[in-house]
Each structure stands twice: as C-alpha cells, then as structure tokens.
C-alpha positions as CSV (number, residue, x, y, z in Angstrom):
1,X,65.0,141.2,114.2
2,X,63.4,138.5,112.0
3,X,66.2,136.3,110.3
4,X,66.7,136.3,106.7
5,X,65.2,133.0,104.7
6,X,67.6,130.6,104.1
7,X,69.1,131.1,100.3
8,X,68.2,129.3,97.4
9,X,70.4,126.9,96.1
10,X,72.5,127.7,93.3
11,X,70.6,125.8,89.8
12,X,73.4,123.2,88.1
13,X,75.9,125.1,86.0
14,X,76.0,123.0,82.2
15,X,79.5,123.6,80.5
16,X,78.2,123.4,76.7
17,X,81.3,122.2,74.2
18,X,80.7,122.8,70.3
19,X,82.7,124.7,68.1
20,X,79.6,125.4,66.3
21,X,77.9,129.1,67.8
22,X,74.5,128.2,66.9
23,X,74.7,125.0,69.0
24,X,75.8,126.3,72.0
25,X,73.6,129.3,71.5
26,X,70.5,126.4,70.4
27,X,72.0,124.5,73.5
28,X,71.8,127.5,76.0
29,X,68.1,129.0,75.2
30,X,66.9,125.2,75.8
31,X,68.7,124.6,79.0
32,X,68.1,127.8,80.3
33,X,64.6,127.8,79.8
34,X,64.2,124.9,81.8
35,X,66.2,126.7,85.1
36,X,70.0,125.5,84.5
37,X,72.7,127.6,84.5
38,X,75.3,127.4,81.6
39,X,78.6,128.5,80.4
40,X,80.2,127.7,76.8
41,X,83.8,126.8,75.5
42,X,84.5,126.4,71.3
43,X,87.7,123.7,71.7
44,X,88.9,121.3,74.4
45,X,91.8,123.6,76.2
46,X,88.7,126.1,76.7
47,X,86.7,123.3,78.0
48,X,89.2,121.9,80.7
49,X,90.2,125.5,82.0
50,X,86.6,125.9,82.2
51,X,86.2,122.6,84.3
52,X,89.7,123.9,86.4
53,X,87.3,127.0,87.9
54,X,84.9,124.4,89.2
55,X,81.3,124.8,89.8
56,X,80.4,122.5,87.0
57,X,78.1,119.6,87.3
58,X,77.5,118.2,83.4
59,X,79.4,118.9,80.1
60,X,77.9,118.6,76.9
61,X,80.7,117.8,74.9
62,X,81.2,117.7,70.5
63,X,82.8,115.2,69.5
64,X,84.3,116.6,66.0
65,X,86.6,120.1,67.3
66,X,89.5,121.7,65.8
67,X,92.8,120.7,68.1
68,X,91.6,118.3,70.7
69,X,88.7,116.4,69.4
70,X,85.7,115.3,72.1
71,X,86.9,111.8,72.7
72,X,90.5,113.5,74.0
73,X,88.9,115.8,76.0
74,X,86.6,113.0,77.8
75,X,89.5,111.0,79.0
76,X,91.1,114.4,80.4
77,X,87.7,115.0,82.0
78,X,87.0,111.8,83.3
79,X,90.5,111.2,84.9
80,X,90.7,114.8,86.7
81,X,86.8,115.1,87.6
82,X,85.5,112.1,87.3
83,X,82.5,113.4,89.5
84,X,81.0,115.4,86.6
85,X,78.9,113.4,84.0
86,X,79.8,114.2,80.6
87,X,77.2,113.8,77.5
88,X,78.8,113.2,73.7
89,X,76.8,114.9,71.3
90,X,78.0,114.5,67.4
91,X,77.2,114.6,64.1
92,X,78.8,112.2,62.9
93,X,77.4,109.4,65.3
94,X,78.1,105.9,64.8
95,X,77.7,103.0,66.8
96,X,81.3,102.7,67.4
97,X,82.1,105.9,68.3
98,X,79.5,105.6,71.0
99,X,81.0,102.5,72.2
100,X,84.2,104.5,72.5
101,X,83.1,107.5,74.1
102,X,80.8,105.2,76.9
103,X,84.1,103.0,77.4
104,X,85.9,106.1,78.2
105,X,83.9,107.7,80.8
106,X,80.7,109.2,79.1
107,X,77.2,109.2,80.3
108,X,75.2,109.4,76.9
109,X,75.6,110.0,73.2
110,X,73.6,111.8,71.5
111,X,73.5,112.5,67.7
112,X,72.9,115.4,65.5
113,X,70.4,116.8,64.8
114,X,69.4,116.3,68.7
115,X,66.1,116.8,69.6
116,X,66.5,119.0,72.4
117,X,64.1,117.3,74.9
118,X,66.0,114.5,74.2
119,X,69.1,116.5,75.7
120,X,67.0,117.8,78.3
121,X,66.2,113.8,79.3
122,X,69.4,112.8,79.3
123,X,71.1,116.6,81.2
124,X,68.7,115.5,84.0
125,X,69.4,111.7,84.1
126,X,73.5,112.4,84.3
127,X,72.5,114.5,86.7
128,X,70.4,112.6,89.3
129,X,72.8,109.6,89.1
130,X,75.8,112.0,89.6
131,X,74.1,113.7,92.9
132,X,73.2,109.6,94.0
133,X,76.9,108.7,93.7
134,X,78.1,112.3,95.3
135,X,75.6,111.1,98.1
136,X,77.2,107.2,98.3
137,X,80.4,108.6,98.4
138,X,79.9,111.2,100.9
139,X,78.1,108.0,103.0
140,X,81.3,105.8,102.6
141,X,83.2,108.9,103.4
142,X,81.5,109.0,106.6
143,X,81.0,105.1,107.4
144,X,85.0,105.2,106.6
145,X,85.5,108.3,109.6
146,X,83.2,105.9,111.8
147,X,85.9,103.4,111.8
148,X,88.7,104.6,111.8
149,X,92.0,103.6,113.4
150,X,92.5,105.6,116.1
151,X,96.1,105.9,118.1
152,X,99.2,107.1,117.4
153,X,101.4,104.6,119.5
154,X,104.3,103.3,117.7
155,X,102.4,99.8,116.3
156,X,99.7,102.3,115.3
157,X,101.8,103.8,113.0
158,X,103.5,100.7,111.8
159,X,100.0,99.4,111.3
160,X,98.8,102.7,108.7
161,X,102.2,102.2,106.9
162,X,101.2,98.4,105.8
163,X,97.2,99.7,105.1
164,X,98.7,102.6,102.8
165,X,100.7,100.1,101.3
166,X,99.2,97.8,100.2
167,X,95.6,99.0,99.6
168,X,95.9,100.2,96.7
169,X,97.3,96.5,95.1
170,X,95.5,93.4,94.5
171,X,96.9,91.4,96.5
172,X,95.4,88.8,99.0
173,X,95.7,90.1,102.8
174,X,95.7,87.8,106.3
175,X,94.8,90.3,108.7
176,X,95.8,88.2,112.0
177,X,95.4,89.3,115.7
178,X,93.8,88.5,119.0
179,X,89.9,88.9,119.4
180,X,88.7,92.1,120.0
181,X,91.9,93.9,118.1
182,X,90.0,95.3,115.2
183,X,90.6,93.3,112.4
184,X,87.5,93.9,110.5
185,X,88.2,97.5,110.9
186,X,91.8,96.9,108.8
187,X,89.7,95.0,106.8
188,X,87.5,98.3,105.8
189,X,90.2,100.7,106.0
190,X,92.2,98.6,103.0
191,X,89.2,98.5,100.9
192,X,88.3,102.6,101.5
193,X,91.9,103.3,100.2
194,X,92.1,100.9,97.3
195,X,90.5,101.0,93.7
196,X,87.8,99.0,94.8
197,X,86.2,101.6,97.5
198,X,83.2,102.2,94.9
199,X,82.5,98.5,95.2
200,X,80.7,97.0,97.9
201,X,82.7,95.4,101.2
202,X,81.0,92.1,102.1
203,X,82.1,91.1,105.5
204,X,81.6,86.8,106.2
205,X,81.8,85.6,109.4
206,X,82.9,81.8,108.6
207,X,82.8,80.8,112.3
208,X,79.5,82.1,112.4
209,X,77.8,79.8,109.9
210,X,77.2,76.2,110.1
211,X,79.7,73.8,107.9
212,X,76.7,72.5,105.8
213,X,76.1,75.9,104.9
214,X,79.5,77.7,104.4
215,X,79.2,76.7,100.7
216,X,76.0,77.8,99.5
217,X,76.8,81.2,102.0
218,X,80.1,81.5,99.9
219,X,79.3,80.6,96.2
220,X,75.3,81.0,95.8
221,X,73.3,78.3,95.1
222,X,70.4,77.3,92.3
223,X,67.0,76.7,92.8
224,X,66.2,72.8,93.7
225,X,69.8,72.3,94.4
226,X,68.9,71.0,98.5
227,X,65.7,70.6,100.4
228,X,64.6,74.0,101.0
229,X,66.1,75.9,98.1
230,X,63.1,77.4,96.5
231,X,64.8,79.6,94.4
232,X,68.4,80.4,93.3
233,X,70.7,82.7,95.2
234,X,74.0,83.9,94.9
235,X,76.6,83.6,96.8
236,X,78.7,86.3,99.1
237,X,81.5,85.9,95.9
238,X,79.0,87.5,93.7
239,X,77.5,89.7,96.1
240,X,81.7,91.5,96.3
241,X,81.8,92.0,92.5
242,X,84.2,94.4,92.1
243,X,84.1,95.6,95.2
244,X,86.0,93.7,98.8
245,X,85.1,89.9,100.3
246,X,86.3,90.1,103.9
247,X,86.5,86.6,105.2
248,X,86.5,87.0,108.8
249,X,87.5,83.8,111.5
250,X,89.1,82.0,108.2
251,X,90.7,79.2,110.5
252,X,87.2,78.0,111.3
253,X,86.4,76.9,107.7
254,X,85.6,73.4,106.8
255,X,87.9,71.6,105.1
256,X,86.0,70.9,101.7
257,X,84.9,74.6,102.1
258,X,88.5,75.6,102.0
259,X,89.1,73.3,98.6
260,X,86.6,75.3,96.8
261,X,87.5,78.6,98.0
262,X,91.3,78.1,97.0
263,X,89.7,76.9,93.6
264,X,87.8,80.5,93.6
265,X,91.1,82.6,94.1
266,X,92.5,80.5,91.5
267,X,90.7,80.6,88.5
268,X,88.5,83.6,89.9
269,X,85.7,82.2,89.2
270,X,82.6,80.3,91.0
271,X,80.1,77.8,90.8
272,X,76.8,77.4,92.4
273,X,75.8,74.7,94.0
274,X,73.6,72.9,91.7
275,X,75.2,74.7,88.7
276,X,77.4,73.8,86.1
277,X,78.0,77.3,84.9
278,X,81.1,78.4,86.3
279,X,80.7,82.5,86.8
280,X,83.3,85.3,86.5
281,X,84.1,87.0,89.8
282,X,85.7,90.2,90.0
283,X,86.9,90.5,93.7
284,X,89.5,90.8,96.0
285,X,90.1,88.7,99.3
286,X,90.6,89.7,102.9
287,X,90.9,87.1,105.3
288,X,91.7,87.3,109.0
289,X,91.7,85.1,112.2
290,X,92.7,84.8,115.6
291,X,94.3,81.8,115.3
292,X,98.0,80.1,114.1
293,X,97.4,78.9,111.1
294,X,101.0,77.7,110.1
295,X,100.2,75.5,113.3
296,X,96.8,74.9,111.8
297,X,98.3,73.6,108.9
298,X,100.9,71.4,110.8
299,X,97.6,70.1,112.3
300,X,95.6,69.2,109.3
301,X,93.6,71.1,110.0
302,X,93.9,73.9,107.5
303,X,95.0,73.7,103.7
304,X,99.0,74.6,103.2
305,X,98.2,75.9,99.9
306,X,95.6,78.0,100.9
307,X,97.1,79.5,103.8
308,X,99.6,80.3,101.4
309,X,97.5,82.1,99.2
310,X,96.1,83.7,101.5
311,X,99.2,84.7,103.4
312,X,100.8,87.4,100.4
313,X,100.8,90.1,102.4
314,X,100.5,89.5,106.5
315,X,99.4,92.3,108.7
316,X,99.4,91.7,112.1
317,X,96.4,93.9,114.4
318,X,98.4,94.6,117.8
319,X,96.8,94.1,121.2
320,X,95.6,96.9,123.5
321,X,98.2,96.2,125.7
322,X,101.1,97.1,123.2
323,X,99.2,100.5,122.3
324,X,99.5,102.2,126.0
325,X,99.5,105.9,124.9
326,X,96.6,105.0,123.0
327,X,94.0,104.1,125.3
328,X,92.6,107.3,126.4
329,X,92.5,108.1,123.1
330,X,90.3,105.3,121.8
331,X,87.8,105.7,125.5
332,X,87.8,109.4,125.0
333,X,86.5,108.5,121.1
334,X,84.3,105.9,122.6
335,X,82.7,108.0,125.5
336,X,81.8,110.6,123.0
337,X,80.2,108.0,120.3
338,X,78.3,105.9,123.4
339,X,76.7,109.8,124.3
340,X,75.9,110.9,121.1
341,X,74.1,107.5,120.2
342,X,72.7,107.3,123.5
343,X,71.1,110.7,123.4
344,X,72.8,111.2,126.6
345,X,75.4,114.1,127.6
346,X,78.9,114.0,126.8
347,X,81.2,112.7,129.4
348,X,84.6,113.0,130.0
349,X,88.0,111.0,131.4
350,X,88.6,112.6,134.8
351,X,93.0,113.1,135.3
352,X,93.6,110.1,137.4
353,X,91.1,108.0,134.4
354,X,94.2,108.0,132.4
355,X,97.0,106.0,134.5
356,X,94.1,103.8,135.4
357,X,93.0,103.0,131.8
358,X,97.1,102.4,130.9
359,X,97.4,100.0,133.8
360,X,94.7,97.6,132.6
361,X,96.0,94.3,131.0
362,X,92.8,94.2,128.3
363,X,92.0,91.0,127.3
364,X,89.1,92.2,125.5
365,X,91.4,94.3,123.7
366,X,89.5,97.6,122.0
367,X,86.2,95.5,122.1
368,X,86.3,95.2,125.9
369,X,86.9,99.0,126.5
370,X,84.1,100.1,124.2
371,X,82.3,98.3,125.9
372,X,83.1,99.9,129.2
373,X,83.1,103.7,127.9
374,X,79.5,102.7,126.7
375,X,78.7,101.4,130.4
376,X,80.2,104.5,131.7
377,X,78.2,106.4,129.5
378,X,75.0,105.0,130.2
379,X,75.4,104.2,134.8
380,X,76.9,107.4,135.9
381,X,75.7,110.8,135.8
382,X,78.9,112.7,136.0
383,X,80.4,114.6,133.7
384,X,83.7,113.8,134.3
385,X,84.5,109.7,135.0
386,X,87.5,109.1,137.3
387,X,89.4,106.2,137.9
388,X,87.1,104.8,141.0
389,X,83.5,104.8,138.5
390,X,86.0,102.3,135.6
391,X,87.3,100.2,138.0
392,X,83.6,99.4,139.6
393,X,82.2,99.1,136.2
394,X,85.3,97.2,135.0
395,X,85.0,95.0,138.2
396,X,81.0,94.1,137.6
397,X,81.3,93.2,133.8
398,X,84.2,91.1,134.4
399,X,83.8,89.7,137.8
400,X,85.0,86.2,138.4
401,X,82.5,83.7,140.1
402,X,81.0,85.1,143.6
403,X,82.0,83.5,146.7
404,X,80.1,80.5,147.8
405,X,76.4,81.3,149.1
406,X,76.6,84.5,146.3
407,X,74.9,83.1,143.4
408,X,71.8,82.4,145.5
409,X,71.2,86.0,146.5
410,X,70.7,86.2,142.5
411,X,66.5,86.9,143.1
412,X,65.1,85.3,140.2
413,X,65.8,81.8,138.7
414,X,66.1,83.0,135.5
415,X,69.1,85.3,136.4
416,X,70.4,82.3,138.8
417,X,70.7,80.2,135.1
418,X,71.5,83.3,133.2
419,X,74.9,83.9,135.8
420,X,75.5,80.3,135.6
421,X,75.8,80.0,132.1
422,X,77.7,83.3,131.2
423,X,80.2,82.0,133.7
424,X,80.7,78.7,131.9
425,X,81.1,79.8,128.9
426,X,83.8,82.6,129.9
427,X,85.8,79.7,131.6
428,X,85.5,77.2,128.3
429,X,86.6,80.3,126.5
430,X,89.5,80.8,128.4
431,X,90.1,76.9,128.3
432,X,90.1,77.3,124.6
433,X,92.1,80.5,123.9
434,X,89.0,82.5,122.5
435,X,88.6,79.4,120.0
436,X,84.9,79.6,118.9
437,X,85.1,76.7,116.9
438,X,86.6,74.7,119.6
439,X,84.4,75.9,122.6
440,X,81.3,75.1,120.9
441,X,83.1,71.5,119.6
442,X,84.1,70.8,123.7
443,X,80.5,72.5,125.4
444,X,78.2,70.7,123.0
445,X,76.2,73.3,120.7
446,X,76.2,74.8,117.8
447,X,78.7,77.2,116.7
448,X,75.9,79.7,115.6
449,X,74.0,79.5,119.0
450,X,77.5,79.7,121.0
451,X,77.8,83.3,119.0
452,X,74.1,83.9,119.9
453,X,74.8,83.9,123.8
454,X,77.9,85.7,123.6
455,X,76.2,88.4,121.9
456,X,73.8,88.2,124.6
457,X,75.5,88.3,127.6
458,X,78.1,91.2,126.1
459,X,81.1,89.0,125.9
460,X,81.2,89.1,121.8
C-alpha cells in the first residue's frame, strides 16, 4: 500500500481589522487572490479574541474604530503575541501617528486609499521577517537546550535559583569557579532568560588575547589608528549591542585595559582607539574567572573599583566533586552527544560505571569528563561501558610521567617531543593553580600559543 503524499502546508491566515465592510471585503478578494487565508473582525475586542484562537500570522489593523482604536489594540497585540507582525493601515495618516504606531510594536503603515499591491508588498515582507525571527528563536531555543545545566544535586539547585534570579535584571554578574566548572555556560543560561535573549551573546576570552591587543579587541578601533589597521573595526562592546558581553578569564586583563573597561561600565559608552567619538553602548556585563580576585586586588594586580563593579551579584560555579549524584547524569548526557556527533551508536553506563564515576576526584571538573565520555564513545565498541573501559581510558589521558626507560619506547621523535612537552606544561599548570596567565609568564611564551597547545594536546 503506497503511502499518502505528505500534506500541504496550511497558506498564512491574515486577521483583517476595519470597521469599514468594504475594506475588509476590498482587503479579502486581494489577499485571497494571491493564496492567503483570511478572517475579519470590525473593533478591537473582536480582533484580540480573534488572535486568542490562534493560527494567525499578520493583522491588518485600522487605526480609527469605534471603542478601542488601532493604536490600543497594537500594544495589546504586541505584548501578548508579539510573534505576529501587525500592519497599521489609516485614513487619517500622518507622520506622527506612524511614528507612534512603529514605536509601539508595528511593522508598516500604510495610508488610505492603499493601493493594494502595496499591501500585498508589505503582507509578504512582515511576513518573511516574522518566519526569520520564529526560525532565530527556535535556533536559540535549541543552542540554549545544547547547554544546559544538567544535575539536580543540591549546589545544582542552588545554582538555577541565583540564574532565575537575577537574569532577568541588569545587573553586573562575576560568575567565579574552578576551570572546567562551566562558567561560560552560566554565562548563556543568564542571557537566554533575561530581556536581552534577542540580542546577541559575545563571549571574550581576555586571557586568550595578547595585552597590546585587549583594547582594540574590546572597544573597536579606526582606520590608521596602529600599523596594520587598514580599516576601522569595532570593538566586541559594539558587537553586544543590546544583547550579552561575556568577559571570560577577567583576572587576566591588563591593567590599563581594566581602566578603560570600568570607564565603559560607567558612562556606558566607548571609544575607539583612534577616535574621539565616544559611542553609546547598550549592553550588559558578564564576567567570570578562576581566580581570587579580592586577593588580586590586595596584590595590585587587579582594580578595587572594578572588581567591585563587577562583583554586584556573585555566583559561584561548584566543582564536580561537590555535585556527586550528578555525574552519571552529565556522562550519560555526554555519551549520548559524543555518539550522535560522532555518527557512532549510542552507548551506555554499565551498573558498576556509576560508583566508579562518583569516586573520581575531577580535577578537570565537567570539562575533563566530557572529555572521557567522548573517548569512551569513540575507543570501545560496547554498548554498555563499565567501570574497567573509564578507568583505562581515565588512566591513559591523565597518566603521570612513565617510568624511567618509557619515554624512549615512544617510536617517533616527534611523539618523543610531543609527550615531553604535554608533560611540562601539565606540571607548570599544576605549579600555577590552572593560572594561564602565570604559566605562560614562568614557561616563557605567549599566552595565545600556551592556549594553542592546550587545545592541542586535549588539556583545555
């Protein structure tokens, strides 16, 4: 039995506004001519019980009706569907009015007498923009469900409770925690539940980038302003407008950086290198770190003001360690994400996986078991992964230096220096706490090439 054809999609249904029959009738023929669907109201209340049974993707709305005029019945509309574009059509149109009506939520105004391809034009415009931001908000949906905070430990819970808190406020947040914890995921999940999730999140690694260039990175800079500045650029401020800057490893900015950063949060505004024209910034400031820096700041080394900007609502990240009933959540999450974007079969955590996983001190924290479930994933061919296959994979991504004679049964030089090297920079990253800064300071190189091998050898 041959299946049946997939159905055609349903054409957009047009909710037509006018207290005036022969407009909505005028209205209807020309919309339906041209494939759309359409249903008529004569006042506002009729129009937003219309919009209560759903199914409606555009209202052309009048502006002059008896009870609730058009500009009334936009606000209603925008605040309880703000999804569904809405296009002012009048007969008494004025520049201000349009002003009004496109500060309050609408897509277009058009004025009467309308030429109806002129509607047409602008039906099909509110409508392509409002499938592209049903498709970006379905995408942020889905990038938020890719990181979410997984666990239901005690500190978990804690942890949601601050995020629903204080997402939705303006305030400045210092996500703090040790490496590997998740603070960049905090970071998203407090701008997906503020006001700002239509905005863009604009995540800075500070560590990451040079100290000659942390400026121009941060603030933008203008063409001819150093050697090599061909053209003007903005800056990550101005890149965040409106929307979340996530300043990630803050206690690794420079010093001068820091100055004109606290000047940014202050007077929320920026200037570009180069420039004299300070420019308006619209953005809000998540900043996190691994480090101390109320004994940064007893150092010197990072500006008391600042950190107390910075510091108006703390949220600390906790370790792996203090989110035991956790674990097999997060390496069950993580076996299944490694398969599907491996191609490979799913796998499963074998009984005796779990007590295993719980006994493990994690230094890596969540980073370091990812990284294990991907491993698992990818070198064994069972189904089910027991506690023998993690502590053998465990064991060979975190071994300690081999006994003497060991390294030279490495076969090629190339993995002789390769072995070498990722075991001196694990051991100067102990030495150091996890400091990036610092390692690269004491070893020698560059900050940026430090992150380069740590990215290459896994240990990032």
């Amino acid at each position: 039995m041959s299946k049946a054809p997939p159905a055609e999609p349903l054409a957009p249904r047009i909710l037509i506004v006018d207290d005036q029959r022969a407009i909505r009738e005028e209205l209807a023929y020309g919309l339906g001519f041209h494939g759309y669907r359409t249903l008529e109201a004569v006042d506002g209340q009729s129009a937003i019980a219309a919009c209560e049974g759903g199914d409606i993707a555009l209202v052309l709305l009048d502006v002059k009706m008896p009870g609730m005029d058009g500009l009334e019945v936009l606000e209603v509309l925008h605040q309880r569907w703000p999804e569904v574009p809405v296009v002012m059509i009048s007969g008494h149109g004025d520049v201000e009015t349009a002003v009004i009506a496109v500060k309050r939520g609408a897509f277009d105004f058009l004025p009467k007498p309308f030429d109806t391809d002129r509607v047409l034009v602008s039906a099909k415009n509110a409508l392509r923009v409002s499938s592209l931001e049903r498709e970006n908000v379905a995408l942020r949906d889905q990038l938020v469900a890719e990181h979410r905070l997984i666990g239901e430990s005690p500190p978990m819970q804690e942890l949601r409770k601050l995020i629903e808190r204080s997402a939705p406020t303006e305030a400045q947040v210092l996500v703090t925690g040790e490496n590997g914890t998740g603070k960049e995921l905090v970071a998203r999940q407090l701008h997906a539940l503020s006001k700002r999730r239509r905005g863009p999140f604009v995540a800075v690694n500070c560590a990451a980038i040079p100290a000659t260039l942390i400026e121009s990175e941060l603030f933008g800079h203008e063409r001819g302003a150093f050697t090599g500045a061909q053209t003007a650029r903005k800056g990550h401020f101005e890149a965040a407008e409106g929307g979340t800057l996530f300043l990630d490893e803050i206690g690794d900015m420079a010093m001068d950086a820091q100055s004109k950063l606290l000047r940014a949060l202050q007077e929320r505004n920026v200037t570009r290198i180069g420039g004299s024209r300070p420019i308006q910034v619209d953005v809000r400031v998540i900043a996190a770190t691994n480090q101390d820096l109320e004994a940064r700041v007893k150092e010197g080394a990072f500006r008391e003001d600042l950190y107390y900007r910075l510091h108006v609502v703390p949220i600390r990240v906790p370790a792996l360690r203090e989110r035991g009933d956790d674990v097999s959540l997060l390496a069950a999450q993580f076996l299944a994400d490694a398969a599907r974007r491996n191609g490979l079969s799913p796998r499963k955590l074998a009984k005796d996986a779990a007590g295993w996983l719980r006994a493990q001190d994690w230094p890596g924290n969540v980073r370091q078991l990812r990284n294990l479930c991907e491993a698992a994933t990818i070198l064994t061919d069972a189904e089910e992964i027991d506690a023998a296959q993690l502590a053998a994979l465990s064991t060979a991504s975190n071994a300690r230096p081999p006994q003497s004679g060991d390294y030279f049964a490495i076969p090629t030089l190339e993995e002789f220096r390769e072995a070498i090297e990722k075991e001196f920079i694990r051991r100067k990253l102990e030495e150091n706490s996890g400091n990036i800064k610092r390692t690269a300071e004491r070893i020698g190189i560059q900050r940026s090439n430090l992150y380069k091998k740590l990215e290459r050898y896994g240990m990032k």
